[in-house]
C-alpha positions as protocol buffer text, in pm:
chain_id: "A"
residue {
  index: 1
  type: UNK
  ca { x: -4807 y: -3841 z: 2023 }
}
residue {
  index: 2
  type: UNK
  ca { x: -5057 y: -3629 z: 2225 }
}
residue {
  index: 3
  type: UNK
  ca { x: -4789 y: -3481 z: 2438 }
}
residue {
  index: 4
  type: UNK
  ca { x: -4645 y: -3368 z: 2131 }
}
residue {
  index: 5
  type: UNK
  ca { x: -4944 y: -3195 z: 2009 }
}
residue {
  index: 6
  type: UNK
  ca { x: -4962 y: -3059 z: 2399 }
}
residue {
  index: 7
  type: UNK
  ca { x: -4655 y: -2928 z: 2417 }
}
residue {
  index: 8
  type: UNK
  ca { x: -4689 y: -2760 z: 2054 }
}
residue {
  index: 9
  type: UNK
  ca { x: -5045 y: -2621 z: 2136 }
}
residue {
  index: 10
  type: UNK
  ca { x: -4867 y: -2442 z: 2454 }
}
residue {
  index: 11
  type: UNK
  ca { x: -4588 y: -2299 z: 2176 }
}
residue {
  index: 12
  type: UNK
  ca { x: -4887 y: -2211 z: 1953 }
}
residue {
  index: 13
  type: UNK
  ca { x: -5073 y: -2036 z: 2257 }
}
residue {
  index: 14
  type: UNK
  ca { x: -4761 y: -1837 z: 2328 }
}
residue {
  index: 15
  type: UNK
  ca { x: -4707 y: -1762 z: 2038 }
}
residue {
  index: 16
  type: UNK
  ca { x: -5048 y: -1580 z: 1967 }
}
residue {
  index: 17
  type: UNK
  ca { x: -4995 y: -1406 z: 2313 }
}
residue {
  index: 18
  type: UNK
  ca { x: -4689 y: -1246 z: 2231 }
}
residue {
  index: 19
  type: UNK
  ca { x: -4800 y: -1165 z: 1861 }
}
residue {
  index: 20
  type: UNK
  ca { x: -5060 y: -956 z: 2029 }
}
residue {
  index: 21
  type: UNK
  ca { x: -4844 y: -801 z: 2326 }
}
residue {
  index: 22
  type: UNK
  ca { x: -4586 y: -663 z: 2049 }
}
residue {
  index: 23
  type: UNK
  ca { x: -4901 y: -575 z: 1832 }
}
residue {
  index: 24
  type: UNK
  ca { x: -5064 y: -371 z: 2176 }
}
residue {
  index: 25
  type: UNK
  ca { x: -4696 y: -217 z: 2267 }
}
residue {
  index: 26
  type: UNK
  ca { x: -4553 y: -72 z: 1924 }
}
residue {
  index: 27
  type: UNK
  ca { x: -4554 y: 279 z: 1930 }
}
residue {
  index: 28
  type: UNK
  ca { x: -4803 y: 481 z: 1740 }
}
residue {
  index: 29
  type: UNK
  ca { x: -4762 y: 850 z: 1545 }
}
residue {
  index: 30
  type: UNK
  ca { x: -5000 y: 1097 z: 1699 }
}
residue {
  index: 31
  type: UNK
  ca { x: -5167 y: 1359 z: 1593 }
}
residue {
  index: 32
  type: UNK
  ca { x: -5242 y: 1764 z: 1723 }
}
residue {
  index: 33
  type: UNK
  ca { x: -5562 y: 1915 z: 1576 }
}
residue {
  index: 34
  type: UNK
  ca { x: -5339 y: 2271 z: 1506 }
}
residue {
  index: 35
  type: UNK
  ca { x: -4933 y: 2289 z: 1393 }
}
residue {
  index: 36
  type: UNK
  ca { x: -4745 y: 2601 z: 1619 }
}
residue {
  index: 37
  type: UNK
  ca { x: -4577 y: 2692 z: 1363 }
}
residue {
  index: 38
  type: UNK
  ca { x: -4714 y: 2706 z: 1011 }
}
residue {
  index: 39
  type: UNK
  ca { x: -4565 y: 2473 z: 760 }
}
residue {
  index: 40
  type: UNK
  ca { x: -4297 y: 2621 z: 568 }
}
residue {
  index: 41
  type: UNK
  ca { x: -4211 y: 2923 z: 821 }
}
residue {
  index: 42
  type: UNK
  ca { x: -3911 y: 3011 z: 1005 }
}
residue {
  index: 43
  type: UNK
  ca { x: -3891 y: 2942 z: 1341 }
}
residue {
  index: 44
  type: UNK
  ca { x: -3717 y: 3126 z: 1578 }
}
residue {
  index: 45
  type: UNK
  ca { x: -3409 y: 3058 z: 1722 }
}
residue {
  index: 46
  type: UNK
  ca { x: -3378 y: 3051 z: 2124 }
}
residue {
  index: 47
  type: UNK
  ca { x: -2998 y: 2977 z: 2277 }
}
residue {
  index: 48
  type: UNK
  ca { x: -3018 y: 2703 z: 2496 }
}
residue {
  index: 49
  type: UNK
  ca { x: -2843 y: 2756 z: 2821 }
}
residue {
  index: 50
  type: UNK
  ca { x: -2552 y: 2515 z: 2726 }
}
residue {
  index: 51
  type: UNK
  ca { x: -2512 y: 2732 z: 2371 }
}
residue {
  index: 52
  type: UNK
  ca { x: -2479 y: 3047 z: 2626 }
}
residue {
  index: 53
  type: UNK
  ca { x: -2212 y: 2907 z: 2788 }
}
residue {
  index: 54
  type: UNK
  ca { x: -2009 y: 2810 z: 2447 }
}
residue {
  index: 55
  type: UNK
  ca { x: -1961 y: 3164 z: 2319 }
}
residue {
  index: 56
  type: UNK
  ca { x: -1933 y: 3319 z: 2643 }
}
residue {
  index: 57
  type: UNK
  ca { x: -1634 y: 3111 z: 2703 }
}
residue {
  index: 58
  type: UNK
  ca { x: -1266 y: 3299 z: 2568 }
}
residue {
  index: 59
  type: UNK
  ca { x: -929 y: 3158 z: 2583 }
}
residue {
  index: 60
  type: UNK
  ca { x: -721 y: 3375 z: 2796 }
}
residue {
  index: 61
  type: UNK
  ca { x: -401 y: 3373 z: 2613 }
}
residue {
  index: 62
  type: UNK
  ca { x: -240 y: 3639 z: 2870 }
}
residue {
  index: 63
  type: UNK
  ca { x: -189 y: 3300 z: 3108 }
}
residue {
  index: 64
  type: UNK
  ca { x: 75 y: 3148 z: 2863 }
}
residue {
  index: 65
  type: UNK
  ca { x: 243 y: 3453 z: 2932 }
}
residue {
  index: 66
  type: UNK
  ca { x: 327 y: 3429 z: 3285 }
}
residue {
  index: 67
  type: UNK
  ca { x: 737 y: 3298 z: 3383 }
}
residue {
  index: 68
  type: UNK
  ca { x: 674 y: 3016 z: 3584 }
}
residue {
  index: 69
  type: UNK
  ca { x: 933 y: 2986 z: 3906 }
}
residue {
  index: 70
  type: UNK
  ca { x: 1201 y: 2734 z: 3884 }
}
residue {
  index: 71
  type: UNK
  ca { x: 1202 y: 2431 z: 4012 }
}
residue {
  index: 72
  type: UNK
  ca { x: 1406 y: 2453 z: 4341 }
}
residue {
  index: 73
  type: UNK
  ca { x: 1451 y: 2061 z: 4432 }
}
residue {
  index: 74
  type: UNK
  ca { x: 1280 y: 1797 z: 4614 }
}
residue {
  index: 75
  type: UNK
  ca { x: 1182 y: 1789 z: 4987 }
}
residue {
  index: 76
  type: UNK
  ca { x: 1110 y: 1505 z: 5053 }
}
residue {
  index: 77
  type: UNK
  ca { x: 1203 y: 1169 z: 4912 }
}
residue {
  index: 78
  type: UNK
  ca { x: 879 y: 967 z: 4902 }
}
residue {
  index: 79
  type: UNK
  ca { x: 1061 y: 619 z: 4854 }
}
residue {
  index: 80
  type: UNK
  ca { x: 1268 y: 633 z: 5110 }
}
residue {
  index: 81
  type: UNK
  ca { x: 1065 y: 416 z: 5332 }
}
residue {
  index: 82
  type: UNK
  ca { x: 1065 y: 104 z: 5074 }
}
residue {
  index: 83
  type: UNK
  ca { x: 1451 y: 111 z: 5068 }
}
residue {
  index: 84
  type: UNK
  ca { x: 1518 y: 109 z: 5450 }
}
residue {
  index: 85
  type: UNK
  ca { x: 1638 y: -216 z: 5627 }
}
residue {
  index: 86
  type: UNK
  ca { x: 1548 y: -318 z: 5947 }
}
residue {
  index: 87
  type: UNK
  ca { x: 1813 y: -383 z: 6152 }
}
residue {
  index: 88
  type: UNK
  ca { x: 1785 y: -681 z: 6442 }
}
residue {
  index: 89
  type: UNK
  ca { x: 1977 y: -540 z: 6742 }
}
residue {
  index: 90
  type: UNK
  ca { x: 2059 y: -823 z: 6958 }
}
residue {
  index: 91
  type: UNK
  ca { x: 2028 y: -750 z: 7398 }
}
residue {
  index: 92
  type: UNK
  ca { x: 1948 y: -1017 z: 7555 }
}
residue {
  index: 93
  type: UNK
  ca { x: 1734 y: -1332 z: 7476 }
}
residue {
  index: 94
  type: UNK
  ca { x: 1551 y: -1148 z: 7293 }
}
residue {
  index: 95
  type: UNK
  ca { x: 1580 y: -967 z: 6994 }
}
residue {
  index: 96
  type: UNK
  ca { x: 1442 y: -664 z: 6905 }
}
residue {
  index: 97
  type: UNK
  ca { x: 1446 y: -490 z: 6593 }
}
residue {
  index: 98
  type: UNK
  ca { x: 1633 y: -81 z: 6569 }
}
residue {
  index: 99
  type: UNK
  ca { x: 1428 y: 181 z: 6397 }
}
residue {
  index: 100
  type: UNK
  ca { x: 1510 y: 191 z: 6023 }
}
residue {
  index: 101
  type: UNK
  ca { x: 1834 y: 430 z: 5950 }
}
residue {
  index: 102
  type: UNK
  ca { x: 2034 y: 561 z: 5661 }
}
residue {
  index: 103
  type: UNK
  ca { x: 2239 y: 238 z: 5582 }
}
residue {
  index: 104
  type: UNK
  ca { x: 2647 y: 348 z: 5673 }
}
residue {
  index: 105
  type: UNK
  ca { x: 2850 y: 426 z: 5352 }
}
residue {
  index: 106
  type: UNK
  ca { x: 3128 y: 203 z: 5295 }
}
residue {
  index: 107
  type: UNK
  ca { x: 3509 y: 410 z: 5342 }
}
residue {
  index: 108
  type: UNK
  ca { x: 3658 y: 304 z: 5019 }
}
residue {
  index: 109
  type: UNK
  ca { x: 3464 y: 140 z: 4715 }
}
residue {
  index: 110
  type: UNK
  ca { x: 3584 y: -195 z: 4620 }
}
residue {
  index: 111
  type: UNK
  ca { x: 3688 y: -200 z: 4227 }
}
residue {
  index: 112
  type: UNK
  ca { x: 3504 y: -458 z: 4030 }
}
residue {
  index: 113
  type: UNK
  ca { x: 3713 y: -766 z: 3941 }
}
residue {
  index: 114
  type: UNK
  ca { x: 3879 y: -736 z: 3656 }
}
residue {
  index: 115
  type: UNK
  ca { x: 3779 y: -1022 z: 3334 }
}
residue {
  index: 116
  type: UNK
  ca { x: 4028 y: -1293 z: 3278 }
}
residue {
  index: 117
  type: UNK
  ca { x: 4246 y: -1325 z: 2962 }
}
residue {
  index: 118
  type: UNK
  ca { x: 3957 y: -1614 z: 2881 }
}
residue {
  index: 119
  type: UNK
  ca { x: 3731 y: -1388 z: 2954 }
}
residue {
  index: 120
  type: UNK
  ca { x: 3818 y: -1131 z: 2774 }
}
residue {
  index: 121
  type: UNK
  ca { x: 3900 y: -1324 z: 2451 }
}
residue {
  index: 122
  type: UNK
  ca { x: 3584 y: -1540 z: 2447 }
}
residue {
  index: 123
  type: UNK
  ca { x: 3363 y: -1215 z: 2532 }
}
residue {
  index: 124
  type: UNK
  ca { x: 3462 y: -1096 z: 2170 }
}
residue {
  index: 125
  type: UNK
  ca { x: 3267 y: -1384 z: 2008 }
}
residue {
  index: 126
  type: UNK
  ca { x: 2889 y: -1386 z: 1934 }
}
residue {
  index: 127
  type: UNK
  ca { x: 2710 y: -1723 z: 1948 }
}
residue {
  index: 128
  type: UNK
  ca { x: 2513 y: -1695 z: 1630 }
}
residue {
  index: 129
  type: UNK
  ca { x: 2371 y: -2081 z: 1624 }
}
residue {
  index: 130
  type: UNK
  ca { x: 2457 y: -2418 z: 1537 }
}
residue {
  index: 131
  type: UNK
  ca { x: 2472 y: -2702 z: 1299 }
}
residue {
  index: 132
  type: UNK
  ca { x: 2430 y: -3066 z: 1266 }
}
residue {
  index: 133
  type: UNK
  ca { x: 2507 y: -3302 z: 1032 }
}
residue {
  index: 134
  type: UNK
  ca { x: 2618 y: -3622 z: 1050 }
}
residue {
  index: 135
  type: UNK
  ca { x: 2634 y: -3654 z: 1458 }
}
residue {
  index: 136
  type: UNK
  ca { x: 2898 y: -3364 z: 1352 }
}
residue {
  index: 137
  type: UNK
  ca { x: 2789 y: -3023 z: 1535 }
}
residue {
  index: 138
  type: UNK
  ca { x: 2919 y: -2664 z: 1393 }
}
residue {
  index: 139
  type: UNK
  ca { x: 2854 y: -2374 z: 1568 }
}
residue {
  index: 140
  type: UNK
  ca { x: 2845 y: -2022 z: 1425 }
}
residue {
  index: 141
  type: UNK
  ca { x: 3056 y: -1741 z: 1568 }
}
residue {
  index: 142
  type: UNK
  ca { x: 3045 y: -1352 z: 1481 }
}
residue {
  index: 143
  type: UNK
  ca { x: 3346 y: -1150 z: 1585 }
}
residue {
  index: 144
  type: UNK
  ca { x: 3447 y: -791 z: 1376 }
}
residue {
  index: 145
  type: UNK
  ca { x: 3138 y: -873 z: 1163 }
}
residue {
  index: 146
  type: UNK
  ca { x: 3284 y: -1193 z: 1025 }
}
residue {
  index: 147
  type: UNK
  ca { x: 3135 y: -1519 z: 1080 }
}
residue {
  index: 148
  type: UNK
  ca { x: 3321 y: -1820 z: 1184 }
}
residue {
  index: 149
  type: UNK
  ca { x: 3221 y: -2191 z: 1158 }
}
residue {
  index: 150
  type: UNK
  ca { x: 3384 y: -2357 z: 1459 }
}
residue {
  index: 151
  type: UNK
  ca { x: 3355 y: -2795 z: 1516 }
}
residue {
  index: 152
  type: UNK
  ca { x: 3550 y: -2979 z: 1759 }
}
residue {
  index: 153
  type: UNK
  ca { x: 3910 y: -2987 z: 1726 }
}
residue {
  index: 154
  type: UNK
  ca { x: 3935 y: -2637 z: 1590 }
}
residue {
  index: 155
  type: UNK
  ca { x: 4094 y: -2331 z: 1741 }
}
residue {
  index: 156
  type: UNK
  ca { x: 3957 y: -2012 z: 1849 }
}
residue {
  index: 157
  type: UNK
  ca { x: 4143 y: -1662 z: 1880 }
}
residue {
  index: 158
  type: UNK
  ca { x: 4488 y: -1877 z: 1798 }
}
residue {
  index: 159
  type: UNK
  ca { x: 4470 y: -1956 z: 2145 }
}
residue {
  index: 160
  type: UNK
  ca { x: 4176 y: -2234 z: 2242 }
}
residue {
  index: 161
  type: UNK
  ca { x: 4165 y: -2579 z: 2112 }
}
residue {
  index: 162
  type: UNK
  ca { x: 3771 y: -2668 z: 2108 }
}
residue {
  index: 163
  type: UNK
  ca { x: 3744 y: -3046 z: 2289 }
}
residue {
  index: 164
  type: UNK
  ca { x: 3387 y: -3107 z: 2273 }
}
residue {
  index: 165
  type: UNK
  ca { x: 3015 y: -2915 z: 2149 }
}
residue {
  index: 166
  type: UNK
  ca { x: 2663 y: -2967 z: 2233 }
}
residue {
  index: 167
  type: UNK
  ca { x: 2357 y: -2806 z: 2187 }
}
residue {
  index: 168
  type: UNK
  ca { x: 2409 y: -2616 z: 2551 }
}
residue {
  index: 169
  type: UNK
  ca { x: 2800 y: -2559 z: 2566 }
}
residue {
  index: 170
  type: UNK
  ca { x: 3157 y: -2585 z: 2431 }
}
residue {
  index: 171
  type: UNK
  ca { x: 3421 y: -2720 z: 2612 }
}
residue {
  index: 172
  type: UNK
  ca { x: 3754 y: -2569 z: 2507 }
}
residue {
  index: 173
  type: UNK
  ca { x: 4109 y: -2594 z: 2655 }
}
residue {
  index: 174
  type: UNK
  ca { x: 4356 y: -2337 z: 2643 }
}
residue {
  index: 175
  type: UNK
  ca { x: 4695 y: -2414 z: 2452 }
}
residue {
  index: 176
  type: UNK
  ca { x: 4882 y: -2222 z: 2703 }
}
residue {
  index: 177
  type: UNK
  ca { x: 4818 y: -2396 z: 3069 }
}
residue {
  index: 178
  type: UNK
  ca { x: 4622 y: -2675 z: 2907 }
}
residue {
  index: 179
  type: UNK
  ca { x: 4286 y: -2585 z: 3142 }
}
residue {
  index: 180
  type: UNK
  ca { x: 3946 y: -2714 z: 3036 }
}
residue {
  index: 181
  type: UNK
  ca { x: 3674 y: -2410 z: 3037 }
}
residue {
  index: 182
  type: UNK
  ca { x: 3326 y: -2460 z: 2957 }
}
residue {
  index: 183
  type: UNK
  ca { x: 3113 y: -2185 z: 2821 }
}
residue {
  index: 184
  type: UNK
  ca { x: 2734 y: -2196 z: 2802 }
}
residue {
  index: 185
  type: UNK
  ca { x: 2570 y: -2130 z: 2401 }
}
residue {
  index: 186
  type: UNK
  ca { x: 2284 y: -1866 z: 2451 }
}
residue {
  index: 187
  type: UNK
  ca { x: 2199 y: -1728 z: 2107 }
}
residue {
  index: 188
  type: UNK
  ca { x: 2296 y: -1392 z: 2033 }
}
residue {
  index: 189
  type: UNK
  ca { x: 2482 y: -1344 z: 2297 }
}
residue {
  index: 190
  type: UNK
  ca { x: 2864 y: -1309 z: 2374 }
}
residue {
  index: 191
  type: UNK
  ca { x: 3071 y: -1639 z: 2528 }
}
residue {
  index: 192
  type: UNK
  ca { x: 3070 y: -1611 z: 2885 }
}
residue {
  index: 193
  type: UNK
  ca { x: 3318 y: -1847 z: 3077 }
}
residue {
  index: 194
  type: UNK
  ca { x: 3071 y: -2053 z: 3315 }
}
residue {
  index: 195
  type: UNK
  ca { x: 3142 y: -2014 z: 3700 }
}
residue {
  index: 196
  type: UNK
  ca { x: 3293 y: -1631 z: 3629 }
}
């Protein structure tokens, strides 16, 4: 029990001290034995130096006037060093590696591949989602703004027989050669043949 009293006689003691620092440091009004200026009277207004420099300040409108020249091109293309390859040049045991170059232009440009009837049919259809119900799955499919409910066994575009769904693919086979193709379900996206 006495250290208790101890340590609250310390909290006391500070306590008091700092009652009577705050009391010693507050701020107090003073007081001048004679006003400059009498009470009630105008006072006279001085610019300050940074008021001088507002109104001398003017907005040179004849600058909006000038043509400015065209812009003749770039000199200089600043990211052409983050696009250059090093080139290993091989003499020797060793290998050392060529100053960086302009990378040689192929002759003749190679045409994409063109899509696959598959590819081409199944890119018309928009995955849209799925459904389950009784171990049963239906999938949604948006083509020409019409929705189509597609479960296994089904055909799609008069042309695909659907053999199997799950929540990542369809497997379909095509009526015409009999081929399985397997086509990843990503939401809102078009069918995409998998492997093409």
């Amino acid at each position: 029990m006495n250290r208790q009293k101890l340590v609250l006689s310390v909290l006391l003691a500070l306590f008091a001290v700092s009652l009577v620092f705050s009391f010693l440091r507050t701020p107090r009004q003073k007081t001048v034995s004679t006003l400059k200026y009498a009470p009630g009277a105008v006072t006279p207004k001085t610019a300050t130096s940074g008021q001088k420099g507002f109104y001398d300040k003017k907005v040179r409108l004849d600058l909006l006037d000038r043509s400015t020249g065209q812009f003749s091109g770039f000199r200089k293309n600043i990211f052409q060093p983050l696009f250059q390859e090093k080139r290993i040049v091989h003499a020797g045991p060793r290998a050392r590696t060529a100053k960086p170059g302009p990378l040689p232009v192929p002759s003749k440009a190679i045409p994409p591949p063109q899509p696959s009837p598959v590819q081409r049919d199944m890119a018309q259809f928009t995955f849209l989602g799925f459904l389950k119900k009784d171990n049963r799955k239906t999938i949604f499919l948006t083509s020409n703004n019409e929705i189509s409910l597609v479960k296994k066994g089904d055909r799609i575009a008069g042309k695909y027989e659907v053999v199997n769904i799950s929540d990542e693919m369809i497997a379909i086979r095509s009526l015409e050669n009999n081929g399985e193709i397997i086509i990843p379900l990503i939401e809102n996206r078009p069918l995409q043949v998998a492997g093409q």
